[in-house]
C-alpha positions in Angstrom: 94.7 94.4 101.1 97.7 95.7 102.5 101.5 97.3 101.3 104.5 97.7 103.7 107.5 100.5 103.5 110.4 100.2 105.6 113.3 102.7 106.0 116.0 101.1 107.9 119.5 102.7 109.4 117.4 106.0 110.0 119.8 107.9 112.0 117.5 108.9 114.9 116.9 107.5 118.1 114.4 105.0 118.0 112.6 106.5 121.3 112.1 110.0 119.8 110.8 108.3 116.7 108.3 106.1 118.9 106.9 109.9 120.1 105.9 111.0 116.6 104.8 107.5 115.5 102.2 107.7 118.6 100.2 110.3 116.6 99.6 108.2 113.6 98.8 105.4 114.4 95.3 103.9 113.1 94.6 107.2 111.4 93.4 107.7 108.0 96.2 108.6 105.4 95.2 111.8 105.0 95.4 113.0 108.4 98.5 110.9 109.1 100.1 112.9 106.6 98.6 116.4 107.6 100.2 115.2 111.2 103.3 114.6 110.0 103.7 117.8 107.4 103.2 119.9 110.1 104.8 118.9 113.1 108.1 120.4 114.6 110.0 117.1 115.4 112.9 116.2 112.9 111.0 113.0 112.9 108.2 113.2 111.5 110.2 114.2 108.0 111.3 110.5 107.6 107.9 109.1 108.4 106.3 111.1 106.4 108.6 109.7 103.5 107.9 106.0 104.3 104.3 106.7 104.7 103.7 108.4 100.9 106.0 105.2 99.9 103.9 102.7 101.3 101.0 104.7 100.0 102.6 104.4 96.3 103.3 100.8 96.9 99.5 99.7 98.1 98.1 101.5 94.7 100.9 99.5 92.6 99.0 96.4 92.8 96.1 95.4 90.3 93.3 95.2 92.8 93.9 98.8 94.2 92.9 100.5 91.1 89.3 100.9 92.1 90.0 102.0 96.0 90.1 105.7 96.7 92.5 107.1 98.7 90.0 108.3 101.4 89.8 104.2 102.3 93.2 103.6 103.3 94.6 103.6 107.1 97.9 103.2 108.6 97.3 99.8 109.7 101.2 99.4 112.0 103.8 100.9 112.4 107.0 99.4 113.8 110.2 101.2 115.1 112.7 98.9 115.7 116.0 99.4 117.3 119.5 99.3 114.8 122.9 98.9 115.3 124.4 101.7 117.1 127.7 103.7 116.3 129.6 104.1 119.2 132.2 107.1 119.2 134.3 108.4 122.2 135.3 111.3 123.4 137.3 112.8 126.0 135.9 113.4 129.5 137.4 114.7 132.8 140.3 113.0 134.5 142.2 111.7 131.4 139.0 109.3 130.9 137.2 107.9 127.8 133.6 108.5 127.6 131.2 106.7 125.1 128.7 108.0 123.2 126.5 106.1 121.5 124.6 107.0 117.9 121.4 104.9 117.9 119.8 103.8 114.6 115.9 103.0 113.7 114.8 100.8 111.5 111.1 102.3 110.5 108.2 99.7 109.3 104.8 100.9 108.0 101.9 99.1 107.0 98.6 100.7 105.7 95.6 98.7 104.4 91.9 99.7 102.8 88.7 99.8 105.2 87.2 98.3 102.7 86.9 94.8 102.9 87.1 92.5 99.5 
């Protein structure tokens, strides 16, 4: 059995979110979220969010309620690219530089070990 999260239109870059995803993946919930709490990378706060939502949503359903946390892994996780914002601003020579706000759109799915 298995629950999904998804935050989408996560102001971050998708490929700085891709570095801190790297370190969960496949790992037990417990140490995915130890990971997350404690590292340095502006990152990890939003995962960390989705990943204790998909965590509530998995023990939502009826067939959860006699798995213990211990069992569950972060099965996936997807960062997807989202629309960008693009600004401009001023550069040298009278020119018009862009630069561009990229978005994420964050997926996680975590599943029991144990097998029904």
């Amino acid at each position: 059995m298995e629950a999904v999260a998804r935050s989408k239109y996560v102001r971050m870059s998708p490929f700085k979110v891709r570095r801190v995803v790297n370190l969960i993946k496949g790992k037990n919930v417990e140490d995915a979220l130890n990971i997350l709490h404690f590292s340095p990378k502006r990152a990890s706060k939003t995962l960390e969010k989705t990943l204790r939502s998909a965590v509530a949503n998995f023990f939502l359903n009826e067939e959860a309620a006699h798995i213990s946390p211990h069992d569950i892994y972060v099965k996936k996780v997807l960062v997807d690219e989202g629309p960008t914002l693009r600004r401009f601003r001023p550069m040298s020579m009278g020119r018009a530089g862009r630069i561009r706000r990229r978005t994420s759109h964050i997926t996680i799915v975590v599943e029991s070990k144990v097998n029904e």
